[in-house]
Backbone as CSV, one residue per row, in Angstrom:
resi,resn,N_x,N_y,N_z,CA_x,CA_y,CA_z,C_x,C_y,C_z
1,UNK,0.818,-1.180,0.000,0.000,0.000,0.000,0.866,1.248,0.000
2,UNK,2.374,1.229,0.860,2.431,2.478,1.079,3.446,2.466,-0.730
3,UNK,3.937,1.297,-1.085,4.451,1.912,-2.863,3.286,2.833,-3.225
4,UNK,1.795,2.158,-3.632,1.323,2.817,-4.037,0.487,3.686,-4.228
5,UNK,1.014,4.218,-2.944,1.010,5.942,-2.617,1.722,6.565,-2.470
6,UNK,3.140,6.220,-2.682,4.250,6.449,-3.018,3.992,7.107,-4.904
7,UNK,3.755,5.773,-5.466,3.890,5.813,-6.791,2.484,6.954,-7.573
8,UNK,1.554,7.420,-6.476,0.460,8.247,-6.697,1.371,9.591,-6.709
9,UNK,1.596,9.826,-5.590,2.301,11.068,-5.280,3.352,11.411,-6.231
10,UNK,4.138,10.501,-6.909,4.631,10.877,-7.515,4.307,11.426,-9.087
11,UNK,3.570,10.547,-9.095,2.703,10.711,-10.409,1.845,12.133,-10.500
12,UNK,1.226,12.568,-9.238,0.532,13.635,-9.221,1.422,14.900,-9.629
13,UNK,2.908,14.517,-8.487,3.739,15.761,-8.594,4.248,15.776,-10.225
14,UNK,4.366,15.001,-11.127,5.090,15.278,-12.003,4.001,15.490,-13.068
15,UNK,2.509,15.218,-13.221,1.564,16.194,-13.797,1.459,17.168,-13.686
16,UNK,1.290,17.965,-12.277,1.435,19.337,-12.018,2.640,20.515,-12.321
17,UNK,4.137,19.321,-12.448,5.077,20.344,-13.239,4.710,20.373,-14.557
18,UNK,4.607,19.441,-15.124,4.714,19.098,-16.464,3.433,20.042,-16.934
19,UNK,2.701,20.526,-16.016,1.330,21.613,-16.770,2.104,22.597,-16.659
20,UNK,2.777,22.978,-15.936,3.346,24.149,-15.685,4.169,24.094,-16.918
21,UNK,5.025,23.411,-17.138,5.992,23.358,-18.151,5.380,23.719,-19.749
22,UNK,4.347,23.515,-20.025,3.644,23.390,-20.852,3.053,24.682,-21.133
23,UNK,2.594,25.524,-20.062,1.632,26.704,-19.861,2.552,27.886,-20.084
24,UNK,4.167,27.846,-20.210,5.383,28.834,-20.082,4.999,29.022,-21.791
25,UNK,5.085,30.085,-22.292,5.131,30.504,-23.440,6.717,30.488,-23.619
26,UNK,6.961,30.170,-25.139,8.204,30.632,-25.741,9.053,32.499,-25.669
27,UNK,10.078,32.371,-25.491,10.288,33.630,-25.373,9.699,34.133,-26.849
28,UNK,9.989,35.300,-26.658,9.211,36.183,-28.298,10.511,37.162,-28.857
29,UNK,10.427,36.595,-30.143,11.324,37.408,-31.188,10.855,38.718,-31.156
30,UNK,11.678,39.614,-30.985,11.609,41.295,-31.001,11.145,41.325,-32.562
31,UNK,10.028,42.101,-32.273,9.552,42.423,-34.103,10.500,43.376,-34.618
32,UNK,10.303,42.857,-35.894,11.280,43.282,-36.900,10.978,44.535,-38.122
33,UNK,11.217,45.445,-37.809,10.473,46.427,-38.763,10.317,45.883,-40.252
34,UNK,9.358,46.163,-41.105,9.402,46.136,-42.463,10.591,46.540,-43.029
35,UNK,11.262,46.499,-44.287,11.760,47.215,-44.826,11.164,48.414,-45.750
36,UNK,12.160,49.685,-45.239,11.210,50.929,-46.200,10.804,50.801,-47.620
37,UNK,9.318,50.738,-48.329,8.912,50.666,-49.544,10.134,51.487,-50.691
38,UNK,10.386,51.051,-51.481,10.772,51.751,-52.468,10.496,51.819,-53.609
39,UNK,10.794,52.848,-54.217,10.045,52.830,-55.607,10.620,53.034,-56.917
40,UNK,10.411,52.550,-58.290,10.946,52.398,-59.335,10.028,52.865,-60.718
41,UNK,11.044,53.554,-61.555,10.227,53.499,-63.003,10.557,52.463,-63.581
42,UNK,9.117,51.916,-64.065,9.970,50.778,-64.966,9.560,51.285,-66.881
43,UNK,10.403,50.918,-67.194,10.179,50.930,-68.800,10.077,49.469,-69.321
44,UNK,9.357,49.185,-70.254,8.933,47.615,-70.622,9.401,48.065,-72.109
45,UNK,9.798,47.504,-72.883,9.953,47.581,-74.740,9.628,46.629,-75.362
46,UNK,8.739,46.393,-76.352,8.699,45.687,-76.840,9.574,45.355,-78.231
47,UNK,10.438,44.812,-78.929,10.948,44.800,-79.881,10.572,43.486,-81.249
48,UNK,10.536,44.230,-82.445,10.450,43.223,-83.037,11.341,42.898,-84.131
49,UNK,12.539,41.928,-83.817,13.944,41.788,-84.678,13.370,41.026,-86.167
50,UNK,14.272,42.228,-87.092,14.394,41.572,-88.439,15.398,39.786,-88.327
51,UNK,15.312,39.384,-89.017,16.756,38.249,-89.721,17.719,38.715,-89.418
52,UNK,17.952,40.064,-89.590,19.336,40.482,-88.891,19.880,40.513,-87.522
53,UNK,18.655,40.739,-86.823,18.664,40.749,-85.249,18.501,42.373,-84.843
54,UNK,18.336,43.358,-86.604,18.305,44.644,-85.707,16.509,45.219,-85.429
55,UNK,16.492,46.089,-84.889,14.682,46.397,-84.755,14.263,46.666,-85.876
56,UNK,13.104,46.193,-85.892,12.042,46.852,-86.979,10.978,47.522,-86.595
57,UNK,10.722,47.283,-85.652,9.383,47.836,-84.660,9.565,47.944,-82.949
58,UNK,9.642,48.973,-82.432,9.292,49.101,-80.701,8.463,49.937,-80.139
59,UNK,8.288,49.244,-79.212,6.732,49.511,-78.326,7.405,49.907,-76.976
60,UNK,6.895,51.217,-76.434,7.691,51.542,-75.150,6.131,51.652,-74.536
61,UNK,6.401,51.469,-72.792,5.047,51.115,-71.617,6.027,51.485,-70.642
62,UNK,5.525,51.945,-69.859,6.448,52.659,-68.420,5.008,52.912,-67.189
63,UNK,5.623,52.325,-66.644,4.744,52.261,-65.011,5.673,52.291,-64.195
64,UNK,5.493,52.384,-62.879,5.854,52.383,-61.490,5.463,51.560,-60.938
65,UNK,6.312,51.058,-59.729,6.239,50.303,-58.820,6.947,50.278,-57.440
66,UNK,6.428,49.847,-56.545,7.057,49.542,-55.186,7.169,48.353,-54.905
67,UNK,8.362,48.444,-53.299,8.247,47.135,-53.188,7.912,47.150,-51.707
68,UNK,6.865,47.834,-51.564,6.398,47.649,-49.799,5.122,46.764,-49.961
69,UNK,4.644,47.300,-51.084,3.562,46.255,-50.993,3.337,45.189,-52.352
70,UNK,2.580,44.106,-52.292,2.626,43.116,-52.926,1.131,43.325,-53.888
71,UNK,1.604,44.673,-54.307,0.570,44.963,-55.734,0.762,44.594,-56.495
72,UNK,-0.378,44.246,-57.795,-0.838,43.847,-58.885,-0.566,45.096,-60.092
73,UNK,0.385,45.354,-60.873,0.619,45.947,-61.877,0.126,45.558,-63.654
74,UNK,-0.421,46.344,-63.956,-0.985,46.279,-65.241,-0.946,46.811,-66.251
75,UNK,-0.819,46.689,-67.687,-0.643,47.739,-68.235,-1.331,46.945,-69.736
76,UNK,-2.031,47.830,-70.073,-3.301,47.660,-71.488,-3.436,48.172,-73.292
77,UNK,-2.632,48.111,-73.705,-2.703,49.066,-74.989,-3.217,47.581,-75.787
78,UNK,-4.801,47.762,-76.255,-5.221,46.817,-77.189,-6.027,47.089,-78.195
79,UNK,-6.930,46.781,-79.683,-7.544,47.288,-80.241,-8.647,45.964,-80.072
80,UNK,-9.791,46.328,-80.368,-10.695,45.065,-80.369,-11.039,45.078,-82.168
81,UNK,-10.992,44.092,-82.445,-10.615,43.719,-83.481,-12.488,42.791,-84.016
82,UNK,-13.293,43.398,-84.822,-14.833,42.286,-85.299,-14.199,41.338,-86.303
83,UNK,-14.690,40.786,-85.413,-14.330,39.047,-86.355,-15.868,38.501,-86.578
84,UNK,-15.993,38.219,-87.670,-17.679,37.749,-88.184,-18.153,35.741,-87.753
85,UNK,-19.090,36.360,-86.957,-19.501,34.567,-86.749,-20.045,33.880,-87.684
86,UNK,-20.531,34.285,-88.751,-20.895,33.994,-90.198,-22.172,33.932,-89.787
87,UNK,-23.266,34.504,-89.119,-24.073,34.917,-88.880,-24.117,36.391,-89.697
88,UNK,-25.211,36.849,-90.633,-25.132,38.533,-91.123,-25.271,39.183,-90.109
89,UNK,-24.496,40.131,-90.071,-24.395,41.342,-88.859,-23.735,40.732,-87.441
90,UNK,-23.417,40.120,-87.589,-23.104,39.238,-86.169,-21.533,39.434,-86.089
91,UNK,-21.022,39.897,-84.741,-19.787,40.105,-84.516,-19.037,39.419,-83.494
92,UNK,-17.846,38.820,-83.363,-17.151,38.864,-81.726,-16.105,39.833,-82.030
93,UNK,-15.692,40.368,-80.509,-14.549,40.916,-80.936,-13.529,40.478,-80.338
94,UNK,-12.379,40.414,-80.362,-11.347,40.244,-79.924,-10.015,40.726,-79.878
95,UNK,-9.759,40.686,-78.359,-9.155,42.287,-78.438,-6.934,41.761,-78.868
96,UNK,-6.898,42.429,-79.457,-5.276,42.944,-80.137,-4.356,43.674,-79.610
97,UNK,-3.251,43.494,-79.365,-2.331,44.487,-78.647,-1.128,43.710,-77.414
98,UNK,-1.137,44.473,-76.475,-0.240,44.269,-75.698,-1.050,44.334,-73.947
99,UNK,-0.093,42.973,-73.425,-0.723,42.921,-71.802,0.334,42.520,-71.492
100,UNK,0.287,43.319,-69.982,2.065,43.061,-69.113,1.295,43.320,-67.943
101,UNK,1.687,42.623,-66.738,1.654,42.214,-65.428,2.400,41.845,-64.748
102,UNK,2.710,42.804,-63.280,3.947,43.037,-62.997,3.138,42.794,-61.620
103,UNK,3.888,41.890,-60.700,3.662,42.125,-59.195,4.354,41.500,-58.387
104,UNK,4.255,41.619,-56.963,5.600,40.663,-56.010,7.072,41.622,-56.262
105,UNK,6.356,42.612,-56.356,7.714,43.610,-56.015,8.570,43.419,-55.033
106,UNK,9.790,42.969,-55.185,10.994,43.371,-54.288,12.337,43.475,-54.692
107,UNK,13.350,43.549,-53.702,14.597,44.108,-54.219,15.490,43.087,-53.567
108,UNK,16.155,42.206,-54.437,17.757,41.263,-53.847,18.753,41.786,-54.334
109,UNK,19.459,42.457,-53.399,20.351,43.042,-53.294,20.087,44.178,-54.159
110,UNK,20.861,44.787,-55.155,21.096,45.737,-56.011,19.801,45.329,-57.385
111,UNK,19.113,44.314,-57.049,18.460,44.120,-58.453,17.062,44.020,-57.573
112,UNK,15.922,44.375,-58.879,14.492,44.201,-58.508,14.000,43.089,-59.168
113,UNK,13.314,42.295,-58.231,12.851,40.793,-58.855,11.198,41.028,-59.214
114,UNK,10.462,40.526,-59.839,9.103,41.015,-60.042,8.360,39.169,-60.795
115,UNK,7.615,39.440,-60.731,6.976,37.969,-61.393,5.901,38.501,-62.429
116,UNK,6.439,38.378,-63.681,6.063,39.181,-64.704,5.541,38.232,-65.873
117,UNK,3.991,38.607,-65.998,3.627,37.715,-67.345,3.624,38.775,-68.795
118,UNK,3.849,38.723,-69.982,2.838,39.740,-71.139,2.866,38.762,-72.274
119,UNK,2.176,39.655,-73.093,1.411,38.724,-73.594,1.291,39.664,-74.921
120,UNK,1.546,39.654,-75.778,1.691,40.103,-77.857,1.487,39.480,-78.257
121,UNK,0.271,40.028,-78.908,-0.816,39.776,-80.150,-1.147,41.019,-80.692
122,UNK,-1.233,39.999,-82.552,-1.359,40.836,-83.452,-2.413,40.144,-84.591
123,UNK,-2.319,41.014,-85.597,-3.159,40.384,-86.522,-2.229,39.959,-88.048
124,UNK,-2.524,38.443,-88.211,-1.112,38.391,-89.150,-1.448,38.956,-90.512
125,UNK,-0.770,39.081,-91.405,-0.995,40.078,-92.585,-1.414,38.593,-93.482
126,UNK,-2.071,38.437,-94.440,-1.991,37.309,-95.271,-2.365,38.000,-96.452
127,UNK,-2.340,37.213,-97.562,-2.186,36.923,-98.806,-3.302,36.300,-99.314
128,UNK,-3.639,35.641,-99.119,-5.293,34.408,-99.231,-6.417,35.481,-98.789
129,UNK,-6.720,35.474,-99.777,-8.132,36.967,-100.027,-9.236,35.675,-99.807
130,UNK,-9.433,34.544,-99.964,-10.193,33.476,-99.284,-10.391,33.292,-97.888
131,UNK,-9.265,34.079,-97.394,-9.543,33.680,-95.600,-10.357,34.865,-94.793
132,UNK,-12.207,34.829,-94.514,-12.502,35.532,-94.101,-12.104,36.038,-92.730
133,UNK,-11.692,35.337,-91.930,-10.957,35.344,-90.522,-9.669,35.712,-90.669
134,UNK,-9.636,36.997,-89.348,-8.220,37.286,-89.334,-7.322,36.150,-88.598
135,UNK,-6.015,36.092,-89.163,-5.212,35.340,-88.119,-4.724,36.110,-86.913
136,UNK,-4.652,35.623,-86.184,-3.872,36.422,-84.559,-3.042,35.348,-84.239
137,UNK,-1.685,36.346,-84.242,-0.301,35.340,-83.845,0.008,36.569,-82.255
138,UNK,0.449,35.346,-81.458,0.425,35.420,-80.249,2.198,34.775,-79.225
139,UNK,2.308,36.100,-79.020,3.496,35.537,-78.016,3.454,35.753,-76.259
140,UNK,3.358,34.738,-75.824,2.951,34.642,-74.325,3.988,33.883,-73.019
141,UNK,4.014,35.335,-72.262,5.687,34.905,-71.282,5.324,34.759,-70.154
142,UNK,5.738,34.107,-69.179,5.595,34.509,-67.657,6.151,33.464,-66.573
143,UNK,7.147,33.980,-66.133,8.060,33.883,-65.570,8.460,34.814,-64.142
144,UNK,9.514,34.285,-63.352,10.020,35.485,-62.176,11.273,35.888,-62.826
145,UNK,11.384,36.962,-62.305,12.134,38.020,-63.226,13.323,38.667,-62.325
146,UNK,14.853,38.921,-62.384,15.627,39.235,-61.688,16.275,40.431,-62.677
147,UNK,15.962,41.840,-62.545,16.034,43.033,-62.910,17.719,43.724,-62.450
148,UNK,18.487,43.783,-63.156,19.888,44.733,-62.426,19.339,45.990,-62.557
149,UNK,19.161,46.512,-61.765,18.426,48.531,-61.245,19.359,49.313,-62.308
150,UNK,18.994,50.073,-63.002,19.734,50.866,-64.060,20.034,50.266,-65.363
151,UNK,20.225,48.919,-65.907,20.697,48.505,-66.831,18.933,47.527,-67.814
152,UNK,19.164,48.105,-68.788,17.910,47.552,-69.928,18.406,46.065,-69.663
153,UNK,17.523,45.289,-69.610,17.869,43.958,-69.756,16.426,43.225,-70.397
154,UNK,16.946,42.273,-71.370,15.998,41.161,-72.285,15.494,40.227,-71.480
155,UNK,14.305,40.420,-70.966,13.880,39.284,-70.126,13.147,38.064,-70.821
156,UNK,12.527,38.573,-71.963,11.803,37.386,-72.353,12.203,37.559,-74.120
157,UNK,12.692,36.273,-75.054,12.614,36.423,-76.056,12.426,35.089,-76.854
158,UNK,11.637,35.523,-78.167,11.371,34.110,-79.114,11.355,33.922,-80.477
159,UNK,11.685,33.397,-81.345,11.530,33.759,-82.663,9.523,34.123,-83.301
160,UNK,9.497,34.651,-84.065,8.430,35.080,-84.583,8.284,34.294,-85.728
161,UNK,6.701,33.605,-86.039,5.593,32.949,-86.002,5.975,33.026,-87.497
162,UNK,5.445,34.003,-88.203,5.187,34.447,-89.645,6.515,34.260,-90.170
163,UNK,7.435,34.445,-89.393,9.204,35.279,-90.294,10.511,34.788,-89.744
164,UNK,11.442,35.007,-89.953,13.180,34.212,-89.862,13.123,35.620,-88.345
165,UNK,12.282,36.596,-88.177,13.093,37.353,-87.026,12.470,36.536,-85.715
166,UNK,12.394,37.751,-84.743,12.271,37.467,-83.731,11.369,38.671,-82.845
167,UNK,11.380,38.135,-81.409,10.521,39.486,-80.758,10.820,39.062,-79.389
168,UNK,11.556,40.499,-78.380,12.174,40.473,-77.388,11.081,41.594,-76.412
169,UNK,11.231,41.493,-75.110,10.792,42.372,-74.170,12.052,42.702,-73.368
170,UNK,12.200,44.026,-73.258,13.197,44.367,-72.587,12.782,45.316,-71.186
171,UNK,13.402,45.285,-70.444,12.747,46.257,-68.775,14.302,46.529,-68.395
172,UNK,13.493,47.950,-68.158,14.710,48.399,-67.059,13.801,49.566,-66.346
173,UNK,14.967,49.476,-64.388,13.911,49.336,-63.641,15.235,50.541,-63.081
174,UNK,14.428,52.105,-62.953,15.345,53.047,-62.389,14.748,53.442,-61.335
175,UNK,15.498,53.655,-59.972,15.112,54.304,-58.318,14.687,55.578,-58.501
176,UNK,13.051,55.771,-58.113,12.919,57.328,-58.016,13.281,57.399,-56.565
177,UNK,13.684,59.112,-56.645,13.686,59.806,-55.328,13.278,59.776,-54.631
């Protein structure tokens, strides 16, 4: 009898630490300030290389951005384009141009990283007076993106659809004041 009340007592005492032990919170990490937002112009280009590799066509888009917060950047230049359902009078449209989306702003080290989709479309030129439908040739990127601050850099490029060239997006990302 007296083990086991021996073996009670003990049992009791080492529930009652063991709550205690349990009920102690972790010490707490000193909060850590944010880092200060900063902000950037960005310029986007679109280019479209001959066979040679030199331009034939560019498209300049310039927005801003920060990196305090984890905004959604956009940018829209499109034409809507009637395409006939072969219904008389009957239209869809569909829209032509350029879409870029920029967000997840931040800065590693000296460079700005961004997670950037766009997206070029056009209407292809043809020859075949038989084809009531326009063609739309389409180049579509999106990727995370590691920006050197001051320097133009080619983030996304591919050869083009119709022709021996090609078509590049270029960004460069300068610190405003």
């Amino acid at each position: 009898m007296r083990k086991i009340t021996l073996y009670c007592c003990l049992l009791l005492l080492i529930l009652s630490c063991g709550r205690t032990a349990l009920a102690q919170d972790a010490p707490k990490a000193p909060d850590t300030p944010a880092p200060p937002a900063h902000y950037y112009h960005v310029d986007f280009v679109v280019q479209e290389l001959g066979s040679d590799g030199k331009a034939m066509n560019s498209r300049s888009y310039t927005t801003t951005v920060n990196t305090g917060s984890h905004e959604f950047i956009s940018i829209r230049a499109s034409s809507r384009i009637p395409v006939s359902t072969g219904v008389e009078h009957q239209f869809q449209y569909t829209d032509v141009g350029i879409n870029i989306d920029a967000r997840d702003a931040h800065e590693i080290g000296r460079q700005l990283a961004l997670n950037l989709t766009a997206d070029v479309s056009s209407i292809a030129a043809t020859t075949d007076q038989s084809l009531r439908q326009p063609i739309v040739r389409q180049n579509k990127w999106q990727a995370a993106v590691l920006i050197p601050v001051g320097k133009a850099t080619v983030v996304f490029a591919s050869d083009a659809l119709e022709s021996k060239g090609s078509m590049q997006l270029m960004v460069n990302a300068t610190p405003l004041q």
